[in-house]
C-alpha positions in Angstrom: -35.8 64.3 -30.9 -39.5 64.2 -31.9 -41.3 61.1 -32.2 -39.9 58.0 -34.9 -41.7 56.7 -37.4 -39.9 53.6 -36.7 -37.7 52.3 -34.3 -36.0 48.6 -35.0 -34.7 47.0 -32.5 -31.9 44.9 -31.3 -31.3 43.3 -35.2 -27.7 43.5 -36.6 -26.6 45.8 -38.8 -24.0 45.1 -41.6 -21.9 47.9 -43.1 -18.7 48.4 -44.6 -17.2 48.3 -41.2 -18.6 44.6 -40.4 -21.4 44.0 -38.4 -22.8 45.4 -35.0 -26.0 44.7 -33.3 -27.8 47.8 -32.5 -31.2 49.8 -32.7 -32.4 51.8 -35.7 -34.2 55.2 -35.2 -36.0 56.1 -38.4 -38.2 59.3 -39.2 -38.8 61.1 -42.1 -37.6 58.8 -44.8 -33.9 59.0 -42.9 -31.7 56.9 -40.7 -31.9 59.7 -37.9 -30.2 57.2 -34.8 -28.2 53.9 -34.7 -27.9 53.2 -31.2 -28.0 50.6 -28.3 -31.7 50.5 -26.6 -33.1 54.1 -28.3 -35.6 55.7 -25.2 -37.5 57.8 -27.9 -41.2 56.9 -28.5 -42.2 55.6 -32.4 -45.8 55.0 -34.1 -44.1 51.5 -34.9 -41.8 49.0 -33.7 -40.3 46.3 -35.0 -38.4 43.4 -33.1 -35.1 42.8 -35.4 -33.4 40.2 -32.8 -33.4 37.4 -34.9 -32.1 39.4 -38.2 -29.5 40.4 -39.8 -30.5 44.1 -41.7 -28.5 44.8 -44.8 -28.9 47.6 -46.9 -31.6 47.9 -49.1 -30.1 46.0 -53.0 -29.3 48.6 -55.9 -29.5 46.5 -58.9 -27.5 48.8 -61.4 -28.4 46.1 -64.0 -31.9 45.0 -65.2 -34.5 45.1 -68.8 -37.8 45.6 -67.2 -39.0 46.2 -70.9 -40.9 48.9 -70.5 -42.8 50.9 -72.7 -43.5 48.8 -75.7 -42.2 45.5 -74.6 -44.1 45.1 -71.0 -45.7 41.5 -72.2 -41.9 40.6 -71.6 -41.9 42.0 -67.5 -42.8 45.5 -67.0 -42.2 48.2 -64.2 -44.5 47.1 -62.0 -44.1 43.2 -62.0 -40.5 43.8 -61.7 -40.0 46.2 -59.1 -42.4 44.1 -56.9 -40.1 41.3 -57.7 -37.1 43.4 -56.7 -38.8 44.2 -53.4 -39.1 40.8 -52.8 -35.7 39.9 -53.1 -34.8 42.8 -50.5 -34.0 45.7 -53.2 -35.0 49.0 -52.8 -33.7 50.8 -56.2 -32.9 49.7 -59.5 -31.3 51.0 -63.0 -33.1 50.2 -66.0 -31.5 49.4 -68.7 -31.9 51.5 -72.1 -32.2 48.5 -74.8 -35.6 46.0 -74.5 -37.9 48.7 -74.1 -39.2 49.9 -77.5 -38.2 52.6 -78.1 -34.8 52.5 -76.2 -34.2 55.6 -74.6 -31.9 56.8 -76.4 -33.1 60.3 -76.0 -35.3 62.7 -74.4 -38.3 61.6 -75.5 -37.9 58.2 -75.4 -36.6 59.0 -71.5 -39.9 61.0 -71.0 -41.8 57.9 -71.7 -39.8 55.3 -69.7 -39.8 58.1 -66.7 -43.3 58.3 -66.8 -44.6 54.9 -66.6 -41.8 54.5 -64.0 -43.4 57.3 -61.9 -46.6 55.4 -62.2 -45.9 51.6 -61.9 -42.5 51.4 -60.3 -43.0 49.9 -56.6 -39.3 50.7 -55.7 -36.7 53.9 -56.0 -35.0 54.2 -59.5 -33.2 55.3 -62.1 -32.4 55.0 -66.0 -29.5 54.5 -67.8 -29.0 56.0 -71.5 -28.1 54.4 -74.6 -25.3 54.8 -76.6 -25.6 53.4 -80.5 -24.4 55.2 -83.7 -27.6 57.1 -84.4 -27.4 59.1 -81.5 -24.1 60.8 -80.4 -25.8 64.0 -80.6 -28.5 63.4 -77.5 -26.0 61.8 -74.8 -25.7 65.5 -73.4 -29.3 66.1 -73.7 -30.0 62.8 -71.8 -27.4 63.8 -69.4 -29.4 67.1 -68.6 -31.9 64.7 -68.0 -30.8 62.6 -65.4 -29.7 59.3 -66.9 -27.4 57.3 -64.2 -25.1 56.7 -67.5 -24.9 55.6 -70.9 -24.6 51.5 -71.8 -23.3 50.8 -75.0 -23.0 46.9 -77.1 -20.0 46.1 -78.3 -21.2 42.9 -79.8 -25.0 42.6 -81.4 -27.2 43.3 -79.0 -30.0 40.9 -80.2 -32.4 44.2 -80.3 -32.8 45.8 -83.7 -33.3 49.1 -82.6 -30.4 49.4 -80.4 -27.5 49.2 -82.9 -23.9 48.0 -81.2 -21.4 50.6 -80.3 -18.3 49.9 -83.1 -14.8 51.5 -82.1 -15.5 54.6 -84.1 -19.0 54.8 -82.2 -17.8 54.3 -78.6 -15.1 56.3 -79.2 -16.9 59.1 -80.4 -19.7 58.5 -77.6 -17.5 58.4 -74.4 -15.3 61.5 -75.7 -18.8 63.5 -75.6 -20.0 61.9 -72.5 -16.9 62.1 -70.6 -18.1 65.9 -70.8 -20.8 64.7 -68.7 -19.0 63.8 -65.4 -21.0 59.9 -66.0 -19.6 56.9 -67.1 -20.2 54.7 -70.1 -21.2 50.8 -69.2 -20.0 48.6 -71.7 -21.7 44.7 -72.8 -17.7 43.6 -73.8 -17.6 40.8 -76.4 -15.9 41.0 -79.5 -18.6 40.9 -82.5 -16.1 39.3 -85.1 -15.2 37.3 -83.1 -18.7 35.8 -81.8 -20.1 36.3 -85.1 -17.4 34.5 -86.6 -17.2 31.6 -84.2 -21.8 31.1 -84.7 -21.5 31.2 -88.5 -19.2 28.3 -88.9 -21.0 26.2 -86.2 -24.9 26.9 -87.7 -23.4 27.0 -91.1 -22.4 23.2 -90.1 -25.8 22.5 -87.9 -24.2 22.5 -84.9 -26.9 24.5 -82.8 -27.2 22.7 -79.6 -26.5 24.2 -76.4 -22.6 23.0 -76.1 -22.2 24.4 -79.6 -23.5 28.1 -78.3 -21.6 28.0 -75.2 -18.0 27.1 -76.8 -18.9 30.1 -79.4 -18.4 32.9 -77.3 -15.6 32.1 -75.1 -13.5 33.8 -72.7 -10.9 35.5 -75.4 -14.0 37.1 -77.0 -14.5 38.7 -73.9 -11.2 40.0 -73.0 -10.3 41.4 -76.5 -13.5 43.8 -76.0 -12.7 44.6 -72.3 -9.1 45.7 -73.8 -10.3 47.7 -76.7 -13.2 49.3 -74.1 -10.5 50.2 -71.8 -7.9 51.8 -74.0 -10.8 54.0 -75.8 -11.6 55.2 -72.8 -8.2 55.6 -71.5 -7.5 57.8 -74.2 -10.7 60.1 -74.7 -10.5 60.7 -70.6 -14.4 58.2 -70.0 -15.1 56.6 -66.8 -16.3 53.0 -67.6 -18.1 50.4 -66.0 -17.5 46.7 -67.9 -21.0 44.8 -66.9 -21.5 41.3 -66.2 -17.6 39.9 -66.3 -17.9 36.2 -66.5 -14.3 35.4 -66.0 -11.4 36.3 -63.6 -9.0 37.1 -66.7 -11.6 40.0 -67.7 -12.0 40.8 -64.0 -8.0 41.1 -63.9 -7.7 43.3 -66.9 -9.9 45.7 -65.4 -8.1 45.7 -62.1 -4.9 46.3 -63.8 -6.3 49.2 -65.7 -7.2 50.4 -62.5 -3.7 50.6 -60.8 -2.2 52.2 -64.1 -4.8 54.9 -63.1 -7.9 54.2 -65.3 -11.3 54.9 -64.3 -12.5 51.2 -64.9 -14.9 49.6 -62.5 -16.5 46.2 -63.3 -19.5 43.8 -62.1 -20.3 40.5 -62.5 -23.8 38.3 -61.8 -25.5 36.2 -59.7 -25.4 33.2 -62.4 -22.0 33.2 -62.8 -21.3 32.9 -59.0 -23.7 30.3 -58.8 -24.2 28.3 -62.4 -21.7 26.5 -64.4 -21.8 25.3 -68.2 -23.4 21.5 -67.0 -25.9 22.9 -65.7 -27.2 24.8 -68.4 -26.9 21.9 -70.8 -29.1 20.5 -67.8 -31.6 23.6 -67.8 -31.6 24.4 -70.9 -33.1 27.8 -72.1 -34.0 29.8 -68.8 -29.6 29.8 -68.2 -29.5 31.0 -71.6 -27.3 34.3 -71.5 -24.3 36.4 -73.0 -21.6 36.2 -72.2 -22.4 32.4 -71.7 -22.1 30.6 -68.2 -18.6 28.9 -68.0 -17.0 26.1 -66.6 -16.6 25.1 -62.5 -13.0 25.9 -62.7 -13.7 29.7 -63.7 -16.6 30.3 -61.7 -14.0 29.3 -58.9 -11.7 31.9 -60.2 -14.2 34.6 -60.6 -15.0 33.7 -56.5 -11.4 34.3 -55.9 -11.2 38.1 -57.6 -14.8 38.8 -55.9 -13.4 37.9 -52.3 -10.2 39.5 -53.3 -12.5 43.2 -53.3 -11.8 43.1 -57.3 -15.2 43.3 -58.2 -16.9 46.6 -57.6 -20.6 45.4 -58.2 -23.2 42.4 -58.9 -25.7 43.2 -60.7 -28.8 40.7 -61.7 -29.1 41.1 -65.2 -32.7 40.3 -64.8 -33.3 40.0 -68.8 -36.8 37.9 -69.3 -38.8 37.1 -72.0 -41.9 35.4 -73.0 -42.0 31.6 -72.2 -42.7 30.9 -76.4 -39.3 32.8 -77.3 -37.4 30.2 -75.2 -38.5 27.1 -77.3 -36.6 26.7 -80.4 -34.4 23.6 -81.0 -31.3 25.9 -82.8 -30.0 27.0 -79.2 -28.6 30.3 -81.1 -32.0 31.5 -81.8 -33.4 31.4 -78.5 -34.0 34.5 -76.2 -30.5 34.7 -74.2 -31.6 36.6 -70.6 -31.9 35.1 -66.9 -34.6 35.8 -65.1 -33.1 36.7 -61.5 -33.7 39.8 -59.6 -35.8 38.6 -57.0 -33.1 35.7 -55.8 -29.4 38.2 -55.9 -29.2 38.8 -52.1 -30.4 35.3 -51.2 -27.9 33.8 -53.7 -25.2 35.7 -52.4 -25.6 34.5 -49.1 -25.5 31.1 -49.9 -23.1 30.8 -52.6 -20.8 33.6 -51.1 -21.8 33.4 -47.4 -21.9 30.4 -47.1 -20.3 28.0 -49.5 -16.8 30.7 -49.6 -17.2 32.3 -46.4 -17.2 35.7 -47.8 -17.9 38.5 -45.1 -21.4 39.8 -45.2 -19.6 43.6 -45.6 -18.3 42.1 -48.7 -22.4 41.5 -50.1 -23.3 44.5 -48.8 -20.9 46.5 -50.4 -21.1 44.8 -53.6 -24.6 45.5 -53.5 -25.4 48.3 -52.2 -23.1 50.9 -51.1 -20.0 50.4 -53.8 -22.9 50.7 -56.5 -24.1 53.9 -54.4 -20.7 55.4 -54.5 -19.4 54.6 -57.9 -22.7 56.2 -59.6 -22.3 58.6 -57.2 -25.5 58.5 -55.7 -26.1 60.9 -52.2 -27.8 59.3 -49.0 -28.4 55.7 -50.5 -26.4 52.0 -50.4 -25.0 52.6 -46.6 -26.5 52.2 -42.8 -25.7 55.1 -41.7 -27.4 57.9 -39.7 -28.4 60.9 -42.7 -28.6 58.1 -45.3 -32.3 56.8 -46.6 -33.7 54.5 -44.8 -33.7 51.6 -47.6 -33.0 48.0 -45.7 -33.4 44.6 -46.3 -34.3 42.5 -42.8 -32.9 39.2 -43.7 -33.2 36.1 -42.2 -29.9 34.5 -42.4 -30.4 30.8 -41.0 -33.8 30.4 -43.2 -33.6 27.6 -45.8 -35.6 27.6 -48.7 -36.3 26.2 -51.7 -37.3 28.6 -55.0 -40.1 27.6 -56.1 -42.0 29.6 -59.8 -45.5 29.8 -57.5 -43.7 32.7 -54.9 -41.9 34.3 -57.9 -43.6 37.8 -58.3 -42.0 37.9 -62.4 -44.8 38.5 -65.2 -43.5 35.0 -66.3 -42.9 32.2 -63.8 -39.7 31.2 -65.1 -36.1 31.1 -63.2 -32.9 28.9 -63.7 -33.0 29.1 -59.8 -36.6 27.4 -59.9 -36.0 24.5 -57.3 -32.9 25.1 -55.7 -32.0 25.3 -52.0 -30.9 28.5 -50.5 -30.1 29.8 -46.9 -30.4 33.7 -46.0 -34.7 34.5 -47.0 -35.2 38.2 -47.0 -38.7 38.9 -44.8 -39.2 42.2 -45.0 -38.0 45.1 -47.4 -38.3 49.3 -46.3 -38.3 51.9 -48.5 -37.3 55.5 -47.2 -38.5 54.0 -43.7 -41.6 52.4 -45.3 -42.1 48.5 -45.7 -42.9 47.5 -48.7 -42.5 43.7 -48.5 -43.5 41.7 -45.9 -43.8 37.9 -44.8 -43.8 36.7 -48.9 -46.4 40.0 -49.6 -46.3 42.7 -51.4 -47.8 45.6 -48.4 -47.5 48.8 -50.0 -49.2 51.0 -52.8 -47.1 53.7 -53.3 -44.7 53.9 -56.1 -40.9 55.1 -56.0 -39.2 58.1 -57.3 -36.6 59.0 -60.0 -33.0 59.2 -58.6 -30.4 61.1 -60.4 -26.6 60.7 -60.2 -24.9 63.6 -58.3 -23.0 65.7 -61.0 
C-alpha cells in the first residue's frame, strides 16, 4: 500500500454491526484499511482515542432556499451549518427555493449554485405538483434523488399540493423511474377545515394551531399515500412522521409487501406541545409537535428499528416572518441541521439507551441504502471516507453565537446536550474542526444509483 492521506488512530468506530475500536487508513477520498495499529506511513495523523467516529450525517431532509429565496438560508450558510453538526451530504428539498425545481431548468439553476456554494456532498430532490407530470422523467434523467409531493398546502404558492388525482398520476409515471416519491402526509380538508372554524372564531394562539392539525389528519393521508402507491407499483417515503400510529401504518404496509419507508425528526424526539407554547414561533412546524405521551411512543417504534430515517427538516426563515400575534400566520419551519447527531445522542443515547448502531443507521447508512446511494452512509473499507469524530462525554449548551445558520435562531438555543461533534471529513478531507469551519472547497452532486 502507498502512502495514506490519513491514518486515524485508535478511535471507535460505530457501524451497523456495533462498535469496535480500531485504526482508519484513508487515501484517495476512500476508506482503503480498518485495522488494529496500521504500520503504513500517512501525510497526517490524527489521535481518535478519546472518540467515538460515526459516519458522516445524510440529511435526506432540508429547504436551504436556494436560488431566489437565499435571504431565508442559502447553500453555503447551510451546508457550513451541516458540517458543523457532523454531516457530510444533504438532499435539498424542491419547494422554498423560487423557482422550485420542478424541472430541468429550474434543476440547472439549484445545481449550479450548489456546485458553487455548497461546503458539503449533495443532492436534489424533484417536485411533484399538478403543473408538471410531464418533466418527472426529464428530472429523473437528471439526477434528482426523488420526487417530494404536499398532500396538504404547502404554505409556498408556487409549489401547488399533490391532490389524489395528481399523486396518482405522478407516482404511476415515476415509478417508471426506479425512484421513490416522498410524501408531506396531512389531510388538506381536514387541516383546512379544522383552521377555518378556529380563526373564523379568533382562536389564533399557539394551542389553537397545534389542536388543528392532529394526529387523524396525519394518518388519513399516510393511508391514502400508501394505497396510491400500492396500486400504481411507487416506492414511497412518508417524511417527518410525528406519531407512532403513522409510524405503525407504514410498518404494516411494509409486511403486506409495500415499498413504504418512513422518517421522523429531531423535534419530535426531543420537543413536546408545552414547550412550544413555551418557545413560541422558532418550534413552529407541520405536522405540529405533540404531546409527552406520543413523543414517548414515537421513541418506542424508533428503538423498535421501525423508523428507517431522521431527517432535520432544517426549514428557516427570516426572524420578521416569525412575529405575528395569529399563530396560523407565522412561518411554520425549525431551524435544526446543525444540532441532529448531537440531539440524538442525548435524547436517544442517552435519555432511552438506544444503541449508537441504531443513530448511525438512522442517519447515515439506512438513508444511503434506501436512496440507493453507492460508497456513502457506512464505515467500511471501499466506502467514502465521510465521518463524524464525535465526542460522546462533551456537554454543552446551544448557544445562537456558535450557530453557523444565516439567522441565529433555534428552538434548541439554550439547551444542554452530551455527544459535541469536533471534527467533520469529507472524502478524507476535514472540513470542520474545533467549532471552525477549515476548508474551502465545495462538494459535489450525488446521484441515486438507477
Amino acid at each position: 500500500m502507498s502512502k495514506l492521506d490519513l491514518i486515524l488512530r485508535g478511535g471507535t468506530i460505530v457501524t451497523h454491526e456495533g462498535e469496535r475500536v480500531t485504526d482508519i487508513g484513508i487515501a484517495d477520498e476512500k476508506i482503503v484499511a480498518l485495522k488494529d495499529n496500521l504500520s503504513e506511513a500517512a501525510h497526517k495523523e490524527f489521535d481518535a482515542r478519546r472518540f467515538h467516529i460515526f459516519p458522516g450525517v445524510i440529511d435526506a431532509h432540508l429547504h436551504f432556499n436556494e436560488p431566489g429565496r437565499t435571504e431565508w438560508e442559502g447553500l453555503e450558510t447551510g451546508s457550513r451549518a451541516l458540517a458543523a453538526g457532523g454531516g457530510t451530504m444533504f438532499f435539498d428539498m424542491p419547494l422554498n427555493a423560487h423557482p422550485p425545481t420542478c424541472d430541468v431548468e429550474s434543476f440547472e439553476l439549484k445545481l449550479a449554485a450548489a456546485k458553487q456554494k455548497s461546503l458539503t456532498d449533495f443532492a436534489l430532490w424533484g417536485g411533484l405538483v399538478p403543473e408538471n407530470i410531464e418533466e418527472l422523467e426529464r428530472l429523473g434523467d437528471c439526477g434528482v434523488i426523488g420526487f417530494k409531493a404536499f398532500m396538504s398546502n404547502s404554505g409556498i404558492e408556487d409549489f401547488a399540493r399533490a391532490d389524489s388525482s395528481t399523486l396518482r398520476k405522478g407516482m404511476k409515471r415515476v415509478a417508471n423511474t426506479g425512484l421513490l416519491v416522498a410524501v408531506h402526509a396531512e389531510s388538506e380538508s381536514l387541516t383546512s377545515k379544522l383552521s377555518e372554524e378556529k380563526i373564523k372564531r379568533g382562536r389564533t394562539s399557539i394551542r389553537d394551531y397545534l389542536d388543528s392539525r392532529p394526529i387523524e389528519a396525519e394518518l388519513e393521508a399516510i393511508r391514502m399515500a400508501i394505497d396510491i402507491a400500492g396500486d400504481v407499483g411507487c416506492a414511497l417515503h412518508v417524511v417527518h412522521v410525528s406519531s407512532a400510529e403513522g409510524v405503525a401504518l407504514i410498518t404494516a404496509a411494509k409486511k403486506q409487501g409495500a415499498d413504504v419507508s418512513c422518517e421522523t425528526c429531531p423535534h419530535y424526539l426531543t420537543l413536546i406541545d408545552r414547550d412550544v407554547e413555551k418557545l413560541g414561533a422558532v418550534a413552529k412546524c407541520a405536522p405540529p409537535i405533540r404531546s409527552d405521551d406520543e413523543r414517548e411512543q414515537l421513541w418506542e417504534r424508533v428503538l423498535a428499528g421501525e423508523v428507517t430515517t431522521v431527517g432535520s427538516d432544517h426549514s428557516p426563515s427570516p426572524p420578521e416572518m416569525k412575529r405575528d400575534a395569529n399563530f396560523f400566520k407565522v412561518w411554520g419551519g425549525i431551524s435544526g441541521v446543525q444540532h441532529t447527531l448531537p440531539l440524538l445522542l442525548t435524547e436517544g443515547h442517552g435519555r432511552h439507551h438506544a444503541p449508537l448502531k441504531l443513530i448511525a443507521n438512522v442517519l447515515a447508512e439506512n438513508v444511503a441504502r434506501r436512496f440507493k446511494i453507492p460508497g456513502k452512509g457506512k464505515i467500511a473499507v471501499g466506502f467514502d471516507a465521510d465521518l463524524a469524530v464525535v465526542d460522546l462525554e462533551k456537554k454543552f449548551t446551544v448557544r445562537a453565537v456558535d450557530l453557523f445558520y444565516r439567522h441565529k435562531q433555534s428552538p434548541y438555543v439554550g439547551r444542554a446536550l452530551t455527544g459535541q461533534v469536533v471534527q467533520t471529513i469529507l472524502r478524507g478531507r476535514t472540513v470542520f474542526a474545533d467549532g471552525q469551519i477549515v476548508s474551502r472547497e465545495h462538494g459535489r452532486l450525488i446521484k441515486p444509483q438507477r
